[in-house]
C-alpha positions as a Markdown table, in Angstrom:
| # | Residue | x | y | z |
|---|---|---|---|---|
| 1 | Unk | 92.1 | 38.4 | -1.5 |
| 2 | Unk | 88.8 | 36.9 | 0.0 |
| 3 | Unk | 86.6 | 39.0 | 2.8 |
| 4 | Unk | 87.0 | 36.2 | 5.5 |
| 5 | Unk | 85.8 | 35.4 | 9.5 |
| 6 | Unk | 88.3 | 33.2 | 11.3 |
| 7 | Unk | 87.0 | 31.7 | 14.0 |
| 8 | Unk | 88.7 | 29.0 | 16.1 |
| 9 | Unk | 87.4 | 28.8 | 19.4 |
| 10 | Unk | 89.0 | 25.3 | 21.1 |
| 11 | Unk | 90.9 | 26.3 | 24.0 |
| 12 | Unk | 94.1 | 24.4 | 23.8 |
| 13 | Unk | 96.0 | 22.9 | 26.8 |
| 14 | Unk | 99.2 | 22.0 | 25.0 |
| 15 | Unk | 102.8 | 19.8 | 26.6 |
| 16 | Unk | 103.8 | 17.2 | 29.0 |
| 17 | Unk | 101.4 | 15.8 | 31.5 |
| 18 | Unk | 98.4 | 18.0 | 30.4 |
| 19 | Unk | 96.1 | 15.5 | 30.4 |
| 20 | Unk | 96.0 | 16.0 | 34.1 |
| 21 | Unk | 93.6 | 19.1 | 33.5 |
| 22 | Unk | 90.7 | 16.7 | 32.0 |
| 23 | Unk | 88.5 | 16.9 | 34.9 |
| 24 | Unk | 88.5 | 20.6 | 35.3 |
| 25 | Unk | 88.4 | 21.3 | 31.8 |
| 26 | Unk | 85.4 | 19.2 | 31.4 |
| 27 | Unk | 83.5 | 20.6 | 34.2 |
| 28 | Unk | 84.8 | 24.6 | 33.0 |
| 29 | Unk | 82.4 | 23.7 | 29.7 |
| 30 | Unk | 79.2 | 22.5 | 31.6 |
| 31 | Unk | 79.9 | 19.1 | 31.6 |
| 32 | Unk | 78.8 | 16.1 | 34.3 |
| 33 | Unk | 78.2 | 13.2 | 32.5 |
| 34 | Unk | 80.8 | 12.0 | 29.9 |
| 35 | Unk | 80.9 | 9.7 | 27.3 |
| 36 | Unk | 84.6 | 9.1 | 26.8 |
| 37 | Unk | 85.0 | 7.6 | 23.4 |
| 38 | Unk | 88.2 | 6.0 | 21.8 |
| 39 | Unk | 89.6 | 3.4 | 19.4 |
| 40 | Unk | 90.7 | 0.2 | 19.3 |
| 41 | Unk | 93.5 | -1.4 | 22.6 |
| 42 | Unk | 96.2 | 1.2 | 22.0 |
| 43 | Unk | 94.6 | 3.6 | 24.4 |
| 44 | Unk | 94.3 | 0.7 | 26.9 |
| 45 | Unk | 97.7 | -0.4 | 26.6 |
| 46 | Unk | 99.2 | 2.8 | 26.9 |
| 47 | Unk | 97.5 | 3.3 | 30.1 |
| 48 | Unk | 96.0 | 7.1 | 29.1 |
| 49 | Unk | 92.3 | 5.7 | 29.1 |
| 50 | Unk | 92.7 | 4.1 | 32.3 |
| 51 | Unk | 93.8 | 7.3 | 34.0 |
| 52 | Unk | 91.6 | 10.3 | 31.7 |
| 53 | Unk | 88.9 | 7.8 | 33.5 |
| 54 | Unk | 90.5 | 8.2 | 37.3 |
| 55 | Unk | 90.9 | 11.9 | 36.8 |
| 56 | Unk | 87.6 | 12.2 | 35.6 |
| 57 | Unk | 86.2 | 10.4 | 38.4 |
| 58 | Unk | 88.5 | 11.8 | 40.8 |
| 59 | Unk | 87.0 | 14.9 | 39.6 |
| 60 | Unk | 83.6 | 14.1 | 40.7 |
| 61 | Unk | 82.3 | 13.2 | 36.9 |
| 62 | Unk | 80.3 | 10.2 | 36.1 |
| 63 | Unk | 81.7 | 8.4 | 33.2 |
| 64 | Unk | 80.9 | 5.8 | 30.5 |
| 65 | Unk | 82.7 | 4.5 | 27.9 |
| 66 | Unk | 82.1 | 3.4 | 24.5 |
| 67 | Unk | 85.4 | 2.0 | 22.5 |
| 68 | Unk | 85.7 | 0.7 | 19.0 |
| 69 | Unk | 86.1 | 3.7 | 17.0 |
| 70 | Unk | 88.0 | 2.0 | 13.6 |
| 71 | Unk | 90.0 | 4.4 | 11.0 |
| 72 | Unk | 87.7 | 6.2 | 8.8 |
| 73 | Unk | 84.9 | 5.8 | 11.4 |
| 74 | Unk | 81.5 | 3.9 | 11.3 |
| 75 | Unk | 77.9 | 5.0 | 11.0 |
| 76 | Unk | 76.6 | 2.1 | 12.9 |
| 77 | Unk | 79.3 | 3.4 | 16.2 |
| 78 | Unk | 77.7 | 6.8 | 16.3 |
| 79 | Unk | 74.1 | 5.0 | 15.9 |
| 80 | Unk | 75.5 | 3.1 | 18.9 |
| 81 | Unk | 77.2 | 6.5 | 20.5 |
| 82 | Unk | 74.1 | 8.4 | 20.4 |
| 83 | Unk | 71.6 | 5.3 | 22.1 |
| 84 | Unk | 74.3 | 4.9 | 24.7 |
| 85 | Unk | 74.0 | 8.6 | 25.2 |
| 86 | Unk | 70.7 | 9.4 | 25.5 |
| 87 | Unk | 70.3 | 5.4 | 27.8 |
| 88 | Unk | 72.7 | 7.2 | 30.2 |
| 89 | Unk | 71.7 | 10.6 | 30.0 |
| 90 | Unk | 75.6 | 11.9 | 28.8 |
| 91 | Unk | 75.9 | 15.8 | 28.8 |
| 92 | Unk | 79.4 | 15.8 | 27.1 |
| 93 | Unk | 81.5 | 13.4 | 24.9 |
| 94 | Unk | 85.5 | 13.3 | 25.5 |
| 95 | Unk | 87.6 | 11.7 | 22.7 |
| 96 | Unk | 90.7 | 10.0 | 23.4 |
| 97 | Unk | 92.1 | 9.5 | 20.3 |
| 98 | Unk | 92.4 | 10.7 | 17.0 |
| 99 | Unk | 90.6 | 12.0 | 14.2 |
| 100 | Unk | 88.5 | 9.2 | 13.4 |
| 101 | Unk | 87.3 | 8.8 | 17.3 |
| 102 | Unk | 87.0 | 12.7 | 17.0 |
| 103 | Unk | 84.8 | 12.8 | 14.3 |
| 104 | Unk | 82.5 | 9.7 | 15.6 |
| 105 | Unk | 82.1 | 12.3 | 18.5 |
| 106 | Unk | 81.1 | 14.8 | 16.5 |
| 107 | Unk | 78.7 | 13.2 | 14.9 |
| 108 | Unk | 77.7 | 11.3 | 18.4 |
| 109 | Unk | 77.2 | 15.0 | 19.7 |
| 110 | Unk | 74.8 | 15.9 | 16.6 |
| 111 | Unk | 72.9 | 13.0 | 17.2 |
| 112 | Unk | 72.1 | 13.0 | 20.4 |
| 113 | Unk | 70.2 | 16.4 | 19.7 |
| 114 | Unk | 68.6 | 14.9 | 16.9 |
| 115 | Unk | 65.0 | 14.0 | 16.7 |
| 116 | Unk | 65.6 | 12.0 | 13.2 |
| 117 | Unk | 68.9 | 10.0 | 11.7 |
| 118 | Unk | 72.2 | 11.5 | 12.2 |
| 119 | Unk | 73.1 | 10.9 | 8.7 |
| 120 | Unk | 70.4 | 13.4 | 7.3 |
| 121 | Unk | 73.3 | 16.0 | 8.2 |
| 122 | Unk | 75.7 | 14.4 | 6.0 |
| 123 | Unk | 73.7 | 14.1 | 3.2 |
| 124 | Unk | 72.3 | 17.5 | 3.2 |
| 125 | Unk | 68.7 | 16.7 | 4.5 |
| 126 | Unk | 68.8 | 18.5 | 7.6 |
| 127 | Unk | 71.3 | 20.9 | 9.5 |
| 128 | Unk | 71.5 | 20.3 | 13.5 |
| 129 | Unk | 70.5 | 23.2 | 15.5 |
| 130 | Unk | 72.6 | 22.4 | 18.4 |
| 131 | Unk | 74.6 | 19.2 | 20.0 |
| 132 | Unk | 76.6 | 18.3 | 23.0 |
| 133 | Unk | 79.5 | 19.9 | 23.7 |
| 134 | Unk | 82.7 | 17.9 | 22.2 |
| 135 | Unk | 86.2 | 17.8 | 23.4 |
| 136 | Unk | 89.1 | 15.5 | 22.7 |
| 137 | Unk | 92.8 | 14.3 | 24.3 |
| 138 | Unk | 94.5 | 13.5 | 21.2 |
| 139 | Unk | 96.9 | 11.2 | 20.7 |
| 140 | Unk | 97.0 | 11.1 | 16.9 |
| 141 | Unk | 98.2 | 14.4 | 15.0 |
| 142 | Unk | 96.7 | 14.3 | 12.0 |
| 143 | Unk | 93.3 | 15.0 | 11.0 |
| 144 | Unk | 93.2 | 18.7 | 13.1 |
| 145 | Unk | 89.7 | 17.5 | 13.9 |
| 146 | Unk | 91.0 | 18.9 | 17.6 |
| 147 | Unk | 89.9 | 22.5 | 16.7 |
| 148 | Unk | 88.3 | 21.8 | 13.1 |
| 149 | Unk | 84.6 | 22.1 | 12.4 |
| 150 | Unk | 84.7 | 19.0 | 10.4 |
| 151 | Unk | 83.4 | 15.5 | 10.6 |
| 152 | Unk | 83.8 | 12.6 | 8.1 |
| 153 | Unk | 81.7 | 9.2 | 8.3 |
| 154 | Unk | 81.3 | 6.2 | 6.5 |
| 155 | Unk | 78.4 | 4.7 | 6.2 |
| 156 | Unk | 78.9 | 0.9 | 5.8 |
| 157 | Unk | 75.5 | 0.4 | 3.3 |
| 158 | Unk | 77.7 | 1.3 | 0.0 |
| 159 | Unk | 80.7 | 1.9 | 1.5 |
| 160 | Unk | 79.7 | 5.9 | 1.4 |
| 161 | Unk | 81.8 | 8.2 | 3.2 |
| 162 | Unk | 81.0 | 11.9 | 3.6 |
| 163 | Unk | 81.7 | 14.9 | 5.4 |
| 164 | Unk | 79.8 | 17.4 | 7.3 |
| 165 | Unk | 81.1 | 20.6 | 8.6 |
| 166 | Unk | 79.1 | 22.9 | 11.6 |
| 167 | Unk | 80.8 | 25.5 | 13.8 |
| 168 | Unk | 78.9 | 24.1 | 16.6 |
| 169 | Unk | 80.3 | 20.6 | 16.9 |
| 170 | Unk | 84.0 | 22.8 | 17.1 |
| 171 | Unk | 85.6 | 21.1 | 20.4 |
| 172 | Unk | 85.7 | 23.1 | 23.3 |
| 173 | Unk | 89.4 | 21.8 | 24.6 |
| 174 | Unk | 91.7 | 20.4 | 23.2 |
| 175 | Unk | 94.5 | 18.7 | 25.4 |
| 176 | Unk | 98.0 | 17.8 | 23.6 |
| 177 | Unk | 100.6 | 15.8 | 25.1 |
| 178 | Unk | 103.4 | 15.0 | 22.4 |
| 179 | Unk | 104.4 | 12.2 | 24.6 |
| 180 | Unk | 101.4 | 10.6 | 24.1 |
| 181 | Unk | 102.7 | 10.0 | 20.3 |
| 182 | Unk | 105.6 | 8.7 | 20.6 |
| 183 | Unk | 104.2 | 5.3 | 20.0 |
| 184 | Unk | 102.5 | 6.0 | 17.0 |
| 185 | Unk | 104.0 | 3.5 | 14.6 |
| 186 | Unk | 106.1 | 4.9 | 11.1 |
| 187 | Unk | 103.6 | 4.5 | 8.9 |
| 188 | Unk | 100.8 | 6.2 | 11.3 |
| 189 | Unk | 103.2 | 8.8 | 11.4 |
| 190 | Unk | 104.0 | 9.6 | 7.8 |
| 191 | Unk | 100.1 | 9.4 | 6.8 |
| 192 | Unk | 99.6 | 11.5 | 9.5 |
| 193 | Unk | 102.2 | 14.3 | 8.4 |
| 194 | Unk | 100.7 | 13.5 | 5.0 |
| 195 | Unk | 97.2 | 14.7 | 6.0 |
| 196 | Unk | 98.1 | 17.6 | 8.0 |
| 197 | Unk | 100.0 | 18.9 | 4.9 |
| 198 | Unk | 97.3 | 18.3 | 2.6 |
| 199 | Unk | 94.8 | 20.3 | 4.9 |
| 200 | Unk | 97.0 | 23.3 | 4.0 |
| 201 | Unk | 97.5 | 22.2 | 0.3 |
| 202 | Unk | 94.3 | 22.3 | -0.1 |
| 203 | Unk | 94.1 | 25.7 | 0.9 |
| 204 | Unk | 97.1 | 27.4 | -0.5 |
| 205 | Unk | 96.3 | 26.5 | -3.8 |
| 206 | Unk | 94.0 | 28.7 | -4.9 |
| 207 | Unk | 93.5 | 31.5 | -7.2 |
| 208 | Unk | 93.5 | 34.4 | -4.7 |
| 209 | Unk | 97.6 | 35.2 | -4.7 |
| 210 | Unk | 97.1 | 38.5 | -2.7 |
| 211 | Unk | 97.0 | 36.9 | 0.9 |
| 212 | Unk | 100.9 | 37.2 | 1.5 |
| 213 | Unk | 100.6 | 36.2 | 5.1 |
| 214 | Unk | 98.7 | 33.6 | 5.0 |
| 215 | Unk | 100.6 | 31.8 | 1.9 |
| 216 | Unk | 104.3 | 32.3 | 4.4 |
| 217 | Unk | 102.1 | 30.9 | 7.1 |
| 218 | Unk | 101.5 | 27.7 | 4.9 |
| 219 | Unk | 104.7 | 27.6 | 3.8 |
| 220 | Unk | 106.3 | 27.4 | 7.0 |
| 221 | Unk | 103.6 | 24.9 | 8.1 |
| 222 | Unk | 104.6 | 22.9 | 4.9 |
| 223 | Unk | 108.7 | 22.9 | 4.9 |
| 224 | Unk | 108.7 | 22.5 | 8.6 |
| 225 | Unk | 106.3 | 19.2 | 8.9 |
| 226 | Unk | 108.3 | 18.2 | 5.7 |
| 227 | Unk | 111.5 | 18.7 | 8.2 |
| 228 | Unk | 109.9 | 17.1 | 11.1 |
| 229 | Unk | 108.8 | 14.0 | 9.9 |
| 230 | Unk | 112.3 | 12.4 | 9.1 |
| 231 | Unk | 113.6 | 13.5 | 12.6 |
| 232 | Unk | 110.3 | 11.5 | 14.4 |
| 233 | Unk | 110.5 | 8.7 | 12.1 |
| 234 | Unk | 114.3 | 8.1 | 12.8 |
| 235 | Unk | 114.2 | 8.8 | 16.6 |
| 236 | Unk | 110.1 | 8.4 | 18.1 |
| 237 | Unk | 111.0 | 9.7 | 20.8 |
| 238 | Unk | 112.0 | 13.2 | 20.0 |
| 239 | Unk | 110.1 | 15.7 | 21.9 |
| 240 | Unk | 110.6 | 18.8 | 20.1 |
| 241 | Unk | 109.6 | 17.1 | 16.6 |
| 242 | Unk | 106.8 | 15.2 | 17.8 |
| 243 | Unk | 105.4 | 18.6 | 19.4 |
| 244 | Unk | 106.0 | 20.7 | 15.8 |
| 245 | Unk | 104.1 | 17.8 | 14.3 |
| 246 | Unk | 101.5 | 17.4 | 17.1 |
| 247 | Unk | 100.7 | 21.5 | 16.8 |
| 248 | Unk | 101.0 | 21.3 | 13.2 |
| 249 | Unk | 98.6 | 19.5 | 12.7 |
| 250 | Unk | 96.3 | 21.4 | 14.3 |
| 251 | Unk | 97.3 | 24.7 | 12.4 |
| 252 | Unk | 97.3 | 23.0 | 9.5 |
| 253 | Unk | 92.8 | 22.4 | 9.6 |
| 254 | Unk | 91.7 | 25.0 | 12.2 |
| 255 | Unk | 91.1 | 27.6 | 9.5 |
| 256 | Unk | 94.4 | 29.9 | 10.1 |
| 257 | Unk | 95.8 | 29.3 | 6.6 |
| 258 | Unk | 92.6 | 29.3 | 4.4 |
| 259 | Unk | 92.4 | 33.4 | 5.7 |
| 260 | Unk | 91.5 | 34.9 | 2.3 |
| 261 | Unk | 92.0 | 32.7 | 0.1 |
| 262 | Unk | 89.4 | 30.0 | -1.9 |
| 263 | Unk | 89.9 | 26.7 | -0.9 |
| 264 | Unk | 89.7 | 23.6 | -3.4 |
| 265 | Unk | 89.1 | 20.4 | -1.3 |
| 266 | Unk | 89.3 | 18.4 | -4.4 |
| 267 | Unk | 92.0 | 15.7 | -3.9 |
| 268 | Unk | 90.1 | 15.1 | -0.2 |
| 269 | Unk | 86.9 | 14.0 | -2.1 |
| 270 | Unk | 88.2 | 11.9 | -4.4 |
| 271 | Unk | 90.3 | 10.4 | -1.6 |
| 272 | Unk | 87.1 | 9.7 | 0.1 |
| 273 | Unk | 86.0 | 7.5 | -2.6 |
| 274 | Unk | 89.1 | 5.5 | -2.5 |
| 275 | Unk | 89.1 | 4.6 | 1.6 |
| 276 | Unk | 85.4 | 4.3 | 0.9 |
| 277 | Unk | 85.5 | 1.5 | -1.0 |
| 278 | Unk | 89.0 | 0.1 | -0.2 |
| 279 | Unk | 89.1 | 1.1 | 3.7 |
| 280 | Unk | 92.7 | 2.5 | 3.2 |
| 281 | Unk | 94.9 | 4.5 | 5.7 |
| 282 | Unk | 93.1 | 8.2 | 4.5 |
| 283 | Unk | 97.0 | 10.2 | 4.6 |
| 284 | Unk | 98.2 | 7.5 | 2.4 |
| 285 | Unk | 95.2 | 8.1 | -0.3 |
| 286 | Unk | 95.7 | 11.1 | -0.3 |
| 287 | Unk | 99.6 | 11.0 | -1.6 |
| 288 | Unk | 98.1 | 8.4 | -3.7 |
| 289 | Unk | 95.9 | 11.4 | -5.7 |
| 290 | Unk | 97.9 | 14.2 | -5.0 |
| 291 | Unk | 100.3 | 14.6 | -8.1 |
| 292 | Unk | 97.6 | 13.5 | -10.7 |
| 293 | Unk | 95.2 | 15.8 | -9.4 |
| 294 | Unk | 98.1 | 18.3 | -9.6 |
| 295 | Unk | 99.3 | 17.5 | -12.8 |
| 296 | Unk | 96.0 | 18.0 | -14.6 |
| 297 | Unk | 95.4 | 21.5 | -12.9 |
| 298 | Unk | 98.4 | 23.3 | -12.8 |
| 299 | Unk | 97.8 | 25.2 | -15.8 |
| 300 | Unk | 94.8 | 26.7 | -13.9 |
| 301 | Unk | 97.4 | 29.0 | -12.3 |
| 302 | Unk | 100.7 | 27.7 | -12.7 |
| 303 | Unk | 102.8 | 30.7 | -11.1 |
| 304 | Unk | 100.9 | 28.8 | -7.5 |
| 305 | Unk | 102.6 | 25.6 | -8.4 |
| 306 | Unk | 106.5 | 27.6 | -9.4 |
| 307 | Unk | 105.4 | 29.2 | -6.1 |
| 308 | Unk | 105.3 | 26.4 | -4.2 |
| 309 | Unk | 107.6 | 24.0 | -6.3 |
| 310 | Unk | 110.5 | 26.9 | -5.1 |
| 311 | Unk | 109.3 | 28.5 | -1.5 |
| 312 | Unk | 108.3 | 24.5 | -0.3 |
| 313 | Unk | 110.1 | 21.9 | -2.1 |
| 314 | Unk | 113.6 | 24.1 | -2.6 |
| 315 | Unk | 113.6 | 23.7 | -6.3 |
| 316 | Unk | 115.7 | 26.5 | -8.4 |
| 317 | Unk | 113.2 | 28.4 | -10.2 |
| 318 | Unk | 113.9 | 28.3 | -13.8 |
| 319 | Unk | 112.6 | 31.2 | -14.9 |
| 320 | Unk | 112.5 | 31.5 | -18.8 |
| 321 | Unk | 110.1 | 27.6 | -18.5 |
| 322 | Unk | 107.6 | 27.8 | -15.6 |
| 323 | Unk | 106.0 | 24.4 | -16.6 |
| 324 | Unk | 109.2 | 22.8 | -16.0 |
| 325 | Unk | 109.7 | 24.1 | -12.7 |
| 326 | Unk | 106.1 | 23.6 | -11.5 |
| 327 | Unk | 106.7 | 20.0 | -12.6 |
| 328 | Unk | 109.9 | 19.8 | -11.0 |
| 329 | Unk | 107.4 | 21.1 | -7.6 |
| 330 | Unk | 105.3 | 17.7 | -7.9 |
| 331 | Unk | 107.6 | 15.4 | -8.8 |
| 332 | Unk | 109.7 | 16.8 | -5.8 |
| 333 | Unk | 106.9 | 15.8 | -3.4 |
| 334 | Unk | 106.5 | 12.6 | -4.6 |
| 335 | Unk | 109.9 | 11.9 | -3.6 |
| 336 | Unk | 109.0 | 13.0 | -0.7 |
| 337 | Unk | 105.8 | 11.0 | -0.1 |
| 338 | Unk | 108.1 | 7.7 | -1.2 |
| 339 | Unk | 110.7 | 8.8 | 1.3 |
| 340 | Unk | 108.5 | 8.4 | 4.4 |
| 341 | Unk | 107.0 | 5.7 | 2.9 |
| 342 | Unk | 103.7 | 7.1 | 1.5 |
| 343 | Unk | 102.3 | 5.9 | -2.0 |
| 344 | Unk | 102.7 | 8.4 | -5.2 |
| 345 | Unk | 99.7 | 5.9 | -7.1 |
| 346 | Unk | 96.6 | 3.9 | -6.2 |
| 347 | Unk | 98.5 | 0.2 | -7.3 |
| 348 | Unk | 100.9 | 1.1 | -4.7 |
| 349 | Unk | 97.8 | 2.2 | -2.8 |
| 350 | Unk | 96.1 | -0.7 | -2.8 |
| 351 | Unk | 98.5 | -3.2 | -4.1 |
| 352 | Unk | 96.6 | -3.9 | -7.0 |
| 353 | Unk | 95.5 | -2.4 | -10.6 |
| 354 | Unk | 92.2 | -1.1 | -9.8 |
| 355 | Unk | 89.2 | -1.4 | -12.4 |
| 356 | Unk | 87.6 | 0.3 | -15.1 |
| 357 | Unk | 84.5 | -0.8 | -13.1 |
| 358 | Unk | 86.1 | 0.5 | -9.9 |
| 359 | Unk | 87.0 | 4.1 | -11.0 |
| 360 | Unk | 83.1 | 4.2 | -12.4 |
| 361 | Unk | 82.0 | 3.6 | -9.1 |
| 362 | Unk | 84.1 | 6.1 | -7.4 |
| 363 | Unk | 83.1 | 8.9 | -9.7 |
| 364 | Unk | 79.5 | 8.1 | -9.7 |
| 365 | Unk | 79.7 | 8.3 | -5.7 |
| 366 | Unk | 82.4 | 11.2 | -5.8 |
| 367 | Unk | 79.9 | 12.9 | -8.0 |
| 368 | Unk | 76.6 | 12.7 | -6.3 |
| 369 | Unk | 75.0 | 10.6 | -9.3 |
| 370 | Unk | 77.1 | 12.9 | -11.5 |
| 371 | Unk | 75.1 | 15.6 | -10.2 |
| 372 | Unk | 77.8 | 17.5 | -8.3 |
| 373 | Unk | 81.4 | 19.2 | -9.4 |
| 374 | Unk | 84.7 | 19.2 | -7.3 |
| 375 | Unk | 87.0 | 22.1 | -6.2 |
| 376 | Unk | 87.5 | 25.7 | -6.9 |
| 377 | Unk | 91.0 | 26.2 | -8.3 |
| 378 | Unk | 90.1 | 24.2 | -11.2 |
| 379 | Unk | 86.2 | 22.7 | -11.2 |
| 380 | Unk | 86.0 | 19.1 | -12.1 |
| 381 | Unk | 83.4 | 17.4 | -13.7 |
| 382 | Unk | 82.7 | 13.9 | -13.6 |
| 383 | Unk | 84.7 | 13.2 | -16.4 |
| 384 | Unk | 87.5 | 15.2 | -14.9 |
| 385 | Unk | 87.2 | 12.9 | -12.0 |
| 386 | Unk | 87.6 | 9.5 | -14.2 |
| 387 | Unk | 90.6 | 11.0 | -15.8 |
| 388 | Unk | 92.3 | 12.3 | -12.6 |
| 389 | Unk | 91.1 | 8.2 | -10.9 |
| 390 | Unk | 93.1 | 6.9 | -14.2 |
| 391 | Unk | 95.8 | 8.8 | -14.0 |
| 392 | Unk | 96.5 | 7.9 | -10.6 |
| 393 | Unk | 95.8 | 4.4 | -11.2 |
């Protein structure tokens, strides 16, 4: 077991109608000026921008707006973010969203504070040394960027995208309707679920089998969003599964189930690579990797994958071939990533073979210039990384 600090510090306003809080909330943590920053027409149509905006005004807050946050979010927004920002003198940004207008906050928030680029934080150059407060009414479980210290970009000159984690861009409220997801199209949905349950994958396995707690804490995050999914995808309008998923989601990436253990992060970076350069729904890369990435590390500490192939995925343990079962584990969650309609390969990914040429370029990008290694619970060189990319392929 790992010496750890847990440290989760969003204040979470959590049911029905609790978007009505905004304005107080927002003035509770300093702010008077807000930037409220969201996606694409859903949050129009809906009518929750329209009235976060009246509240906030109501409240006696100036407001501005900046939509056109995209899935897997844009440099050149946040370059656009931060100049509207510092035009109109903004104290706080407010997303209305999900992760990816989240994170374009987050990195909004750095930049403002920021003398040079805001990408000198994602590359390593520089490390901010403070940024606006952040805060976010989500209407997207998924990403846990709610109450995560994580931010992921893409920067459109060569399709890079990274990710850049700092305790101080950690939002400082988070609101959570589950009503506000009952819209959320299936496939939305599923990648969704898909991502929350990778943030704890990621997590549990690991080579540090000590943490008892923390691995039933997983588990139950894992069977129940497993659970959960098929009741919201058959019936959207179930409030009692969208509000497991919704909470998920955020339990699932605000640190609670990496306590003492050594996380791996592995199949998230080579996903990056893929919605890099293919701009794909980043849950449904994810599946995509998953089970190759698995299947060429298990061996690294199979007893984690009989673990979870028995405790998550209700196979019978067979106890005299532990290969087999571990097996049985992954090819038990790919029927699972097929029944919600999630891809198990990157054809079905992308809906093409990819190239020789293709992989390359992922794995010269996943790799830094092959100068970097992935993951803890087995470390992958660059080579490792082209055989995991064809294996998936």
């Amino acid at each position: 077991m790992k010496d750890f600090t847990y440290y989760a510090p969003t204040e979470v306003v959590f049911g029905k109608q609790s978007e009505e809080k905004v304005a107080g909330l927002v003035k509770k943590y300093g702010g008077h000026k807000v930037m409220v920053h969201y996606g694409g027409q859903s949050a129009l149509r809906s009518g929750l921008l329209d009235k976060v905006i009246n509240l906030l005004n109501e409240g006696g807050l100036d407001v501005v707006t900046l939509g056109g946050v995209v899935p897997n979010p844009r440099l050149s927004k946040v370059r656009e973010g931060i100049k509207l920002c510092l035009e109109k003198k903004v104290d706080f940004v407010l997303a209305v969203g999900g992760g990816s207008v989240i994170d374009s906050a987050k990195a909004i928030a750095y930049g403002v504070c920021y003398d040079g680029d805001v990408w000198d934080f994602y590359v390593g150059k520089a490390q901010p040394e403070r940024c606006l407060p952040v805060a976010s009414v989500l209407t997207i479980p998924a990403a846990g960027s709610e109450m995560s210290e994580a931010s992921v970009i893409t920067n459109e000159d060569g399709d890079v995208k990274l990710g850049y984690s700092n305790d101080i861009s950690r939002p400082k409220f988070a609101i959570m309707n589950p009503e506000r997801t009952f819209t959320l199209p299936p496939y939305q949905t599923a990648a969704g679920v898909t991502d929350m349950m990778m943030h704890t994958m990621e997590r549990y396995f690991s080579h540090d089998d000590d943490m008892i707690l923390t691995d039933n804490i997983a588990e139950a995050i894992l069977r129940t969003m497993k659970e959960e999914v098929f009741v919201a995808l058959k019936n959207p309008t179930d409030y009692r599964s969208r509000a497991q998923i919704m909470w998920g989601g955020s339990v699932a990436h605000n640190g609670l189930t990496g306590c003492g253990l050594s996380d791996d992060w592995a199949t998230h970076q080579l996903e990056h690579e893929l919605s890099g350069l293919f701009d794909v729904t980043h849950g449904a890369g994810l599946s995509a990797i998953w089970s190759s990435w698995a299947r060429f590390v298990m061996n690294e500490n199979l007893s984690r994958f009989v673990r979870f192939a028995v405790h998550v995925m209700g196979v019978e343990n067979d106890f005299t071939d532990p290969e087999t079962t571990a097996i049985k584990g992954i090819e038990a969650m790919e029927r699972f990533y097929h029944a919600i309609g999630m891809p198990t390969n990157i054809h079905e990914l992308i809906g093409r073979d990819i190239t020789d040429d293709e992989i390359k370029e992922m794995v010269r990008k996943c790799s830094r210039n092959y100068t970097i290694s992935l993951g803890r619970f087995k470390e992958l060189s660059s080579d490792d990384m082209e055989t995991i990319y064809k294996m998936a392929r």
